[in-house]
C-alpha positions in Angstrom: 11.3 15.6 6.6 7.8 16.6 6.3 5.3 17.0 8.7 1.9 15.1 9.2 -0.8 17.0 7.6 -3.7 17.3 10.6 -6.7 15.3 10.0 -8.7 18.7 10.6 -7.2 20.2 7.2 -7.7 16.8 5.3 -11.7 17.0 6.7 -12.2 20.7 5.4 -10.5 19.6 1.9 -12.7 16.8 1.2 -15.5 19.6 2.7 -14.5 21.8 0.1 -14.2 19.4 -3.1 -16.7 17.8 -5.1 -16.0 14.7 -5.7 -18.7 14.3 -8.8 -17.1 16.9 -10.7 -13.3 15.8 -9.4 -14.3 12.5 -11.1 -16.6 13.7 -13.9 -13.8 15.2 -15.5 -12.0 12.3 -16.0 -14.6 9.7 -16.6 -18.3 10.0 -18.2 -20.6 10.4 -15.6 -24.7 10.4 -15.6 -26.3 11.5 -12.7 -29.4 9.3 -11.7 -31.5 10.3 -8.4 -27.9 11.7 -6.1 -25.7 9.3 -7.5 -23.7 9.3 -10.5 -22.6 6.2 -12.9 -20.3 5.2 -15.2 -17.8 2.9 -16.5 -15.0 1.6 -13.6 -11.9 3.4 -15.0 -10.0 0.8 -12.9 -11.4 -2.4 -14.3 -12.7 -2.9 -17.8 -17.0 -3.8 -17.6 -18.9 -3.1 -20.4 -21.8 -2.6 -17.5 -21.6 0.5 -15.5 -20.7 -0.5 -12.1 -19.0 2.5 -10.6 -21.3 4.8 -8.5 -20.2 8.1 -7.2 -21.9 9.6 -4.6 -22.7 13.2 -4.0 -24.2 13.3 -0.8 -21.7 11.1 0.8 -18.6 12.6 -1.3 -17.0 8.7 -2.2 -17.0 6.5 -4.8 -17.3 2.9 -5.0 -17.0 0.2 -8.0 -19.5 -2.9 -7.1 -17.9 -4.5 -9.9 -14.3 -4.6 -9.0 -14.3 -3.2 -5.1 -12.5 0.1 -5.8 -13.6 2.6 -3.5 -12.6 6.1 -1.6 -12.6 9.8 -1.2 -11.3 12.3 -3.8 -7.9 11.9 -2.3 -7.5 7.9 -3.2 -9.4 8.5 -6.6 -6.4 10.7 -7.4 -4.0 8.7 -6.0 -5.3 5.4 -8.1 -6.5 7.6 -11.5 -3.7 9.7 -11.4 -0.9 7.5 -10.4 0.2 10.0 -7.4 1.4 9.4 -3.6 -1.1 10.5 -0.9 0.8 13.9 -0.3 0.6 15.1 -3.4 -2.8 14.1 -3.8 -3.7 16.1 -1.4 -1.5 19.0 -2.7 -3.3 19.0 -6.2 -6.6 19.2 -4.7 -5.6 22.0 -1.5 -4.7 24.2 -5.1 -8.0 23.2 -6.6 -9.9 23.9 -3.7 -7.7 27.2 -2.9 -6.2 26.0 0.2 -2.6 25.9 1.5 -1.0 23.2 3.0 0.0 24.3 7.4 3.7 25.2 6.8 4.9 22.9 9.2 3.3 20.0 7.1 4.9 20.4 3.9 6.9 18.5 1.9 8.7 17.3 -1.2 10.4 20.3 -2.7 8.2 23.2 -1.2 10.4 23.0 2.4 13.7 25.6 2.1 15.7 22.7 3.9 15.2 20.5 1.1 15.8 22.9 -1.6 19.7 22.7 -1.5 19.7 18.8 -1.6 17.7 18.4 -4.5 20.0 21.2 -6.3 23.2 19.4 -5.4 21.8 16.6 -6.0 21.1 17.4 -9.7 24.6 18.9 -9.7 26.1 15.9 -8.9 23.7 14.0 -11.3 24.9 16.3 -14.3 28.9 16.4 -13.1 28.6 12.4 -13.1 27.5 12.7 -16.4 29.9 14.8 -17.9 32.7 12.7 -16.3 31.8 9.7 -18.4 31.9 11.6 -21.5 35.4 13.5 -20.8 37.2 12.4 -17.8 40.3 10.9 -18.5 39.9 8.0 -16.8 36.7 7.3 -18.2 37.7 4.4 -20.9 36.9 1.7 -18.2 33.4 2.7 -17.7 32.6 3.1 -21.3 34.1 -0.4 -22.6 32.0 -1.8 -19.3 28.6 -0.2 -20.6 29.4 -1.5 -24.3 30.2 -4.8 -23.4 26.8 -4.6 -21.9 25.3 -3.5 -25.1 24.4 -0.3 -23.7 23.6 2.6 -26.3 24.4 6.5 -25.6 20.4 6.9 -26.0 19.5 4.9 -23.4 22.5 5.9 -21.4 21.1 9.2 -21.3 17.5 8.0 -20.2 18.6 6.8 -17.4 21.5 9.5 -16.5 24.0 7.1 -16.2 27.5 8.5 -15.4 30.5 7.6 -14.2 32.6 8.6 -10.7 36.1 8.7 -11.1 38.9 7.8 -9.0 40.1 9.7 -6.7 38.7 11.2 -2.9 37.4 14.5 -3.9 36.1 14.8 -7.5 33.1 15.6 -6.3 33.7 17.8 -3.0 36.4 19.8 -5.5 33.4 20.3 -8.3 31.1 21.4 -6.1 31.9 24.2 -3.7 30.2 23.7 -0.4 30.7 20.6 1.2 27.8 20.7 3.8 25.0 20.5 1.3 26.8 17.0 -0.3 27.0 15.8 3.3 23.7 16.4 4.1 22.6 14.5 0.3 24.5 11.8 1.4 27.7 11.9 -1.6 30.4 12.9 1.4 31.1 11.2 4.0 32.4 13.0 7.0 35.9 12.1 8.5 36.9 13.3 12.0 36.6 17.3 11.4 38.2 17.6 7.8 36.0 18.3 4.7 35.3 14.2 4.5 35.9 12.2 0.8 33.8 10.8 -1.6 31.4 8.7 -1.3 31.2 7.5 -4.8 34.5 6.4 -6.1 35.5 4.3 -9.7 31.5 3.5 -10.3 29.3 3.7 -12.8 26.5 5.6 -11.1 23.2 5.5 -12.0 20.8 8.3 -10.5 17.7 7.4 -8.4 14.5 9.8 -10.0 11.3 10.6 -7.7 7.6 10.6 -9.4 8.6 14.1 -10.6 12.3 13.3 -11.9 14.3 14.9 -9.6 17.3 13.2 -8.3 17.4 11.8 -4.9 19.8 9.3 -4.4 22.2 6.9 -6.6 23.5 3.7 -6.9 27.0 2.5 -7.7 28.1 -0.1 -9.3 31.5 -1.1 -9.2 33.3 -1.5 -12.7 36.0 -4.1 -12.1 35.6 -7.2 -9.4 35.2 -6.1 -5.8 32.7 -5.6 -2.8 30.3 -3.8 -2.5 28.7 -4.7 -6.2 26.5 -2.1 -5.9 26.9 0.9 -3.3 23.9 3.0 -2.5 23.1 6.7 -0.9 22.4 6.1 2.3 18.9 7.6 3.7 18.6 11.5 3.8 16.0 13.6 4.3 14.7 13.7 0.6 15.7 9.8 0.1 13.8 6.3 2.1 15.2 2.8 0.8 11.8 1.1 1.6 9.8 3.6 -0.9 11.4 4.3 -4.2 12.0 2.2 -6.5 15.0 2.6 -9.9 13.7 3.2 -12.7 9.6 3.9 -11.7 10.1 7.4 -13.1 12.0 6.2 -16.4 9.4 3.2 -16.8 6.2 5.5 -16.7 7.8 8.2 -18.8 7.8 5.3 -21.6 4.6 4.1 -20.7 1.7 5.8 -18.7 0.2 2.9 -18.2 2.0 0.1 -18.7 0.8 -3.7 -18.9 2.8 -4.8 -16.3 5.8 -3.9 -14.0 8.9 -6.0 -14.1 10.8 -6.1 -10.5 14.7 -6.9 -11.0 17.8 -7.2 -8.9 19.9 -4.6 -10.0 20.2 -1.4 -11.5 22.3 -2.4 -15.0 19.4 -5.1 -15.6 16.9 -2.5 -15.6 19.1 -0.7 -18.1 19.6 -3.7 -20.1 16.4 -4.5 -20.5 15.6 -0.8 -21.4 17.9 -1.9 -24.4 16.2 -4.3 -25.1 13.0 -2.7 -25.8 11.8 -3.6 -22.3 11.2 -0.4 -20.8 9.2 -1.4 -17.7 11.6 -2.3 -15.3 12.3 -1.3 -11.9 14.8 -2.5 -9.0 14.5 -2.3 -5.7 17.5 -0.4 -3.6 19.5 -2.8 -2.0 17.0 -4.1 0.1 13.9 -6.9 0.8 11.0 -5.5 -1.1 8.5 -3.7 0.9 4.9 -3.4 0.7 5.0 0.2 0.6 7.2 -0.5 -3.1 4.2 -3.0 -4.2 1.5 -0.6 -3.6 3.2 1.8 -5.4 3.9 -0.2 -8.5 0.2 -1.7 -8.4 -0.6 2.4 -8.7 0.8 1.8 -12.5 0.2 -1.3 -13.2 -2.4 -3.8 -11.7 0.1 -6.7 -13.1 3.7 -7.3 -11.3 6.2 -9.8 -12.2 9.0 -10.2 -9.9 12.0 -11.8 -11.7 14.7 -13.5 -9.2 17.7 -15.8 -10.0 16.7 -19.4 -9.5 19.5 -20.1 -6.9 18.6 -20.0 -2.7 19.1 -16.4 -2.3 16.9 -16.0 -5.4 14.2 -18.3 -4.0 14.5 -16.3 -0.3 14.2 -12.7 -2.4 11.0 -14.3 -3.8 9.4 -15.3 -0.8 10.0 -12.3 1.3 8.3 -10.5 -1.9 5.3 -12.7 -1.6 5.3 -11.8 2.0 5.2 -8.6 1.6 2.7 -8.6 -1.7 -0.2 -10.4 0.3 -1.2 -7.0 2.1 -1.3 -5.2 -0.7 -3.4 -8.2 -2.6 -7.1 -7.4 -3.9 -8.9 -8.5 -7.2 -8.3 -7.0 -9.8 -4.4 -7.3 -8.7 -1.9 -9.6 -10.2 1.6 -10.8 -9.1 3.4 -12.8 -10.6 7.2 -14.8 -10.4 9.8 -15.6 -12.7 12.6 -18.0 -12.2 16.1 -17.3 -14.5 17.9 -20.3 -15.6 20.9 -20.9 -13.3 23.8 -18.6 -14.9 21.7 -16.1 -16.2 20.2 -12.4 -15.0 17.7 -11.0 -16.8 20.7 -9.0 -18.8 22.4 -12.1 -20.3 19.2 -13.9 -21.2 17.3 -11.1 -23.1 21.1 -10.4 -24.9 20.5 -14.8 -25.7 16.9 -14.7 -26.2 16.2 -11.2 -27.4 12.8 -9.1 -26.7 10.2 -11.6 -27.6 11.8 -14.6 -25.8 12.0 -12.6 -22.5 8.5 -11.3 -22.9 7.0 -15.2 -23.4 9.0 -15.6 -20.2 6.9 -12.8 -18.5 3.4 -14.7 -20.1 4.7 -18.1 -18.6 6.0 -16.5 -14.6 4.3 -18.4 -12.0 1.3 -17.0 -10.2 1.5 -15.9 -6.3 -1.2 -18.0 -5.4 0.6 -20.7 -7.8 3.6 -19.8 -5.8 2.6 -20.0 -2.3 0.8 -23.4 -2.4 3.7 -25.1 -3.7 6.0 -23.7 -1.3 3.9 -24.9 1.0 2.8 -28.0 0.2 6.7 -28.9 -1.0 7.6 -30.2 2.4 4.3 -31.4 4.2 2.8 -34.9 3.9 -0.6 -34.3 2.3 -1.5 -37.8 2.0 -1.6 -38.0 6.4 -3.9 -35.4 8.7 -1.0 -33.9 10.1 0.9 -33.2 7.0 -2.6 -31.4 6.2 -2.8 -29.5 9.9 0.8 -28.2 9.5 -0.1 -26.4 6.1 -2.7 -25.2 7.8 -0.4 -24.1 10.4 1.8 -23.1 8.1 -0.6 -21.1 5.7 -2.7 -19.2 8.5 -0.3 -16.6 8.9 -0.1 -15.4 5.4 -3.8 -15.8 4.7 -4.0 -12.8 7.6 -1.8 -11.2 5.9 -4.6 -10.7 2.9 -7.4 -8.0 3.0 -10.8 -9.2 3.1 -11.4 -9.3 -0.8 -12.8 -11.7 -3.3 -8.8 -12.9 -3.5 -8.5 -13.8 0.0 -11.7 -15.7 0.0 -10.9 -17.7 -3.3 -7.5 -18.0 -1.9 -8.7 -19.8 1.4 -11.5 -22.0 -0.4 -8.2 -23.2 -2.5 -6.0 -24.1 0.8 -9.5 -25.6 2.3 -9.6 -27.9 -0.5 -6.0 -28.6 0.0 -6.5 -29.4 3.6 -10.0 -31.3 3.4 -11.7 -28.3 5.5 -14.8 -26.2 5.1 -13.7 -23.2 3.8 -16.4 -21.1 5.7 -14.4 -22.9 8.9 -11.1 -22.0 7.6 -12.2 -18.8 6.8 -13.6 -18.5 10.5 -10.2 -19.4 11.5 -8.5 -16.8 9.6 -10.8 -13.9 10.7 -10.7 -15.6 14.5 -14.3 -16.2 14.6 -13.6 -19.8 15.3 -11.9 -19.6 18.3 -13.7 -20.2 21.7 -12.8 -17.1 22.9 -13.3 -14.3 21.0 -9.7 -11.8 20.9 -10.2 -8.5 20.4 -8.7 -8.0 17.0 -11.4 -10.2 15.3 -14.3 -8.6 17.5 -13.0 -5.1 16.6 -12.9 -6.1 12.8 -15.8 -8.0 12.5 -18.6 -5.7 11.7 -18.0 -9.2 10.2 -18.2 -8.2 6.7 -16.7 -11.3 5.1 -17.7 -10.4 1.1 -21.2 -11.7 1.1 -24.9 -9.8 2.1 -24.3 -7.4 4.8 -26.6 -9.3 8.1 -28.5 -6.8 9.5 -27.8 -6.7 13.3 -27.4 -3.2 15.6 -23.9 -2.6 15.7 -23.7 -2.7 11.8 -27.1 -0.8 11.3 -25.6 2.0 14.0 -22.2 1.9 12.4 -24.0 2.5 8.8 -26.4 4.8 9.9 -23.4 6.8 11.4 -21.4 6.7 8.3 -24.3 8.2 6.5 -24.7 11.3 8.7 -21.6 10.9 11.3 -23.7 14.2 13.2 -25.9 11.3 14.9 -23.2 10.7 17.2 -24.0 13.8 19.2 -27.5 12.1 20.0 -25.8 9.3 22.0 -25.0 9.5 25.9 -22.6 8.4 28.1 -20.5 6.8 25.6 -17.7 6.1 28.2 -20.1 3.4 29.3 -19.3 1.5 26.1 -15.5 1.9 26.2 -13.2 -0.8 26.7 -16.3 -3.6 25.9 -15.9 -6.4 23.1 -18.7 -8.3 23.8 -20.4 -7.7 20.5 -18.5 -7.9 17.2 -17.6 -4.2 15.8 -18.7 -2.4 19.3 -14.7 -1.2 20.0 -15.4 0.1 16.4 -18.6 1.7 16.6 -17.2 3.5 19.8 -14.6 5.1 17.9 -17.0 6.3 15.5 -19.3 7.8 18.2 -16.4 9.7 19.5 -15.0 11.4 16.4 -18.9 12.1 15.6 -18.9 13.9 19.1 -15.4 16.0 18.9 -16.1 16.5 15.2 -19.7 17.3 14.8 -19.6 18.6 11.5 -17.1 15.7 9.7 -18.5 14.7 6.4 -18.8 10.8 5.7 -15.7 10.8 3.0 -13.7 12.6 5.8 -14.7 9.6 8.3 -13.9 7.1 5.9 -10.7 9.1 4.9 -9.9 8.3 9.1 -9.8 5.0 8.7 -8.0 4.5 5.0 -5.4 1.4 5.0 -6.5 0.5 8.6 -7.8 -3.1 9.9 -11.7 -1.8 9.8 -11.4 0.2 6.5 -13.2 -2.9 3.9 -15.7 -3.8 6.6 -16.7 0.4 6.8 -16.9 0.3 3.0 -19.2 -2.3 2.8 -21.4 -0.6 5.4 -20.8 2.7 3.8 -22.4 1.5 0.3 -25.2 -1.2 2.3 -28.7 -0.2 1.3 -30.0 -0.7 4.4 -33.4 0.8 3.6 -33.8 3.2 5.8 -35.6 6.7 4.8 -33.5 9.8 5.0 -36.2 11.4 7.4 -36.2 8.0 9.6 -32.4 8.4 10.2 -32.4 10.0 13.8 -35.3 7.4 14.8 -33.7 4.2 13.5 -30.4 5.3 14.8 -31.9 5.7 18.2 -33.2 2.7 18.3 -30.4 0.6 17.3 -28.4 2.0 19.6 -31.1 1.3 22.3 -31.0 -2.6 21.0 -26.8 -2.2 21.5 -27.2 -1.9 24.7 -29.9 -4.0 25.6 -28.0 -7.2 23.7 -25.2 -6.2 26.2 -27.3 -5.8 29.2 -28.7 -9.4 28.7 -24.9 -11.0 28.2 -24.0 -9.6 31.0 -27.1 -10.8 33.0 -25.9 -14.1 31.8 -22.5 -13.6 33.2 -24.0 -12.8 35.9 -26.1 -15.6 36.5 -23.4 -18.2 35.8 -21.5 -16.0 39.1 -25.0 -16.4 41.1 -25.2 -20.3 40.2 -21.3 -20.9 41.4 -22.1 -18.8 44.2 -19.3 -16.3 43.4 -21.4 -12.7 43.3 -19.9 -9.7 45.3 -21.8 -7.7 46.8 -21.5 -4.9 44.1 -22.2 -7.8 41.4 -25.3 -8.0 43.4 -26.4 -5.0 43.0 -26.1 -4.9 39.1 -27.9 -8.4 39.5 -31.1 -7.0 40.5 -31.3 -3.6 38.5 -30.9 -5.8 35.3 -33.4 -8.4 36.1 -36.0 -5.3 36.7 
């Protein structure tokens, strides 16, 4: 598989790229003062929200919260995974990617699987037009109602029976091991995976083949029977039918998440040509993201029965990280009996679209699911949904959806929301845990309060050189006694190995971690500070850092003095912070 690109090549590519003309040839720009605005090609305004900024090298929507380097502008605008974000813009900016860091089809390892992959993809194929024991396979797919075109579309083929089809179609067996279609027996040549299926080829963003699914043609176990992972193939990422979908549609309305692969072909039939299956396994927030990269609306459509129900839920589960406004998911219930094939076959196109209009919202979702089996009538039917619902509010970014979500579950409960929310972010607890001190530079969607750590932090995303003006940093290290301090530390030690790191490169850093909305808001906070009063204000909010933590720990210290409990050393400390 590929290797990690370094950090340090990702900082000299965002160096190297402007991120004003990256985005200005994509959406109309005017420059005003440094900045540049325009429409928010991510959320329709009719008001120009979206700001890019040439000194800093990010944008940032104030409208709709998008935000991020050239790399997520391309990943978001262009619907493309980090890694080949980053390989579009290393050719724009004349740069190659280390060799030991590159993927996808550039790597001579991978070469041979994705060529016996498409082999097998094309042999498949042919076998369901002129094998001779083909006739099953066909009758199967017409029964379904499936057309030739659409067979085609989707590269559906058939395996036959038999142990070696493939291995005796395609000469070397080691590649076909390797891509998962053989699987080795003792020391022979192996068999087969694929045997008496209908198969249906798993496509990439680009098309190529890198996996397939199975499906059996008469009754028996498994129903469906997929590659297993290979270097080139990762269950938890891809998606069926995401390439077929966005070749229909560049942008389509919404994305459609189905069971299995013959529904997504059905519905293709049908005129529905935006659906996509997962492979065999829970849905995983990886998969949301990347559908929300084509569509900001997804509709996950189970069977109504238990394990239907328990498909749903683990989807919400793993939806709610991925959650921000602008984003949309949604849940559709089939009629006991029915998978999305039968009922668009009963109800046609326009019946299973009204369906789609009418699918119950997550948030919809989630509160009755939780409020199905608690007493809210009693105070503790109302505590155990709190209980209950803590958990998955973490799950949720800090974003305008949390926050409305949260003020909705308050209301539920009979809370404050600001407590609840307090609760959720950990600020309410008497003792403060380091995960809600480190992520606090307490950001919670409103005005940004203006105390030293968030000044420093701001000032330090603005011109990340600063760092080098700070001593004895160690000295800091390991302290949470003010909220964002473990934070600002980290930012005062890349500033000190990486003197010359731009502030999109920073922010870059810290994309899809816990501090990465908190930074953004303190990236774009006008905290009115003059350019040429950087350095100054810099120094002395950092002088005020460590002042506010001199005087807690005087107070520590004179709770110890009171109880009579000072060492000797504590002493000592004692009396050089009381002079």
């Amino acid at each position: 598989m590929a290797g990690r690109i370094p950090d340090s090549f990702i900082d000299e590519l965002l160096a190297r790229i402007d991120i004003a003309e990256l985005v200005g040839e994509r959406v109309q720009l005017k420059r005003s003062g440094s900045n540049y605005h325009g429409l928010c090609p991510f959320h329709g305004e009719k008001t120009p929200s979206f700001t890019v900024s040439a000194d800093k090298q990010f944008y940032h929507c104030f409208g709709c919260g998008a935000h991020g380097s050239a790399i997520r502008f391309l990943m978001e605008y262009d619907r493309l995974e980090f890694r080949e974000a980053v390989e579009q813009l290393a050719t724009l900016a004349g740069m190659e990617i280390p060799t030991e860091a590159r993927g996808g089809g550039n790597t001579e390892a991978q070469k041979p699987l994705y060529a016996v992959l498409e082999q097998a993809s094309s042999h498949y194929q042919q076998w369901l037009r002129n094998h001779p024991g083909r006739q099953r396979a066909v009758d199967y797919l017409q029964t379904r109602g499936i057309s030739g075109e659409i067979a085609r579309t989707y590269g559906v083929g058939f395996a036959p029976p038999g142990w070696d089809n493939l291995l005796r179609a395609v000469a070397d067996a080691d590649p076909l091991k390797r891509a998962g279609l053989v699987v080795e027996k003792d020391n022979s040549r192996g068999y087969d995976r694929f045997r008496d299926r209908i198969m249906f080829p798993i496509r990439d963003r680009r098309g190529r083949t890198i996996g397939f699914g199975g499906r059996v043609i008469d009754e028996g176990e498994p129903k469906y029977l997929n590659s297993p992972e290979t270097p080139v193939f990762q269950k938890g990422q891809e998606l069926y039918g995401l390439y077929e979908a966005l070749q229909a549609d560049r942008h389509p309305p919404e994305m459609v998440v189905v069971e299995g692969y013959m529904d997504v072909v059905a519905l293709a039939q049908a005129g529905i040509h935006r659906a996509v299956a997962t492979l065999g396994t829970a849905t995983s927030t990886r998969q949301v993201e990347r559908l929300f990269r084509a569509s900001a609306d997804i509709v996950f459509c189970f069977d109504g029965d238990a394990a239907g129900l328990r498909a749903a839920w683990r989807a919400l589960e793993s939806a709610l990280p991925a959650m921000r406004q602008g984003r949309q998911v949604r849940f559709l219930f089939l009629p006991e009996g029915d998978d999305p094939d039968s009922l668009v076959q009963r109800e046609g196109k326009a019946g299973f679209d009204q369906r789609l209009t009418e699918a119950t919202p997550l948030s919809d979702y989630l509160i009755d699911r939780l409020t199905r089996e608690v007493d809210m009538q009693s105070m503790d039917g109302r505590a155990r949904l709190i209980e209950q619902a803590l958990p998955l509010l973490q799950k949720l970014p800090p974003d305008v959806y949390r926050h409305m979500l949260i003020e909705r579950v308050a209301g539920l409960a009979r809370l404050e929301s600001d407590y609840l929310e307090g609760i959720v972010d950990g600020r309410e607890t008497l003792t403060r845990s380091r995960q809600a001190s480190a992520a606090e530079p307490g950001i919670d969607g409103s005005a940004v309060r203006r105390t030293p750590v968030r000044l420093a932090i701001a000032l330090l995303l603005q011109r990340p050189g600063l760092a080098a003006e700070v001593e004895d940093v160690a000295s800091l290290r390991g302290l949470d006694d003010l909220p964002g301090l473990p934070l600002l530390v980290q930012l005062l030690e890349l500033g000190r190995n990486e003197p010359q790191i731009t502030p999109s490169a920073v922010l870059e850093r810290f994309r899809d971690s816990e501090y990465e909305v908190a930074l953004w808001k303190l990236a774009t906070w006008d905290h009115m500070v003059p350019e040429a009063g950087l350095a100054d204000e810099f120094a002395d909010a950092m002088t005020r850092v460590r002042r506010l933590l001199a005087d807690r720990r005087l107070q520590y210290l004179n709770e110890r003095l009171q109880a009579g409990e000072l060492t000797a050393a504590e002493w000592d400390e004692w009396t050089r912070l009381k002079r």
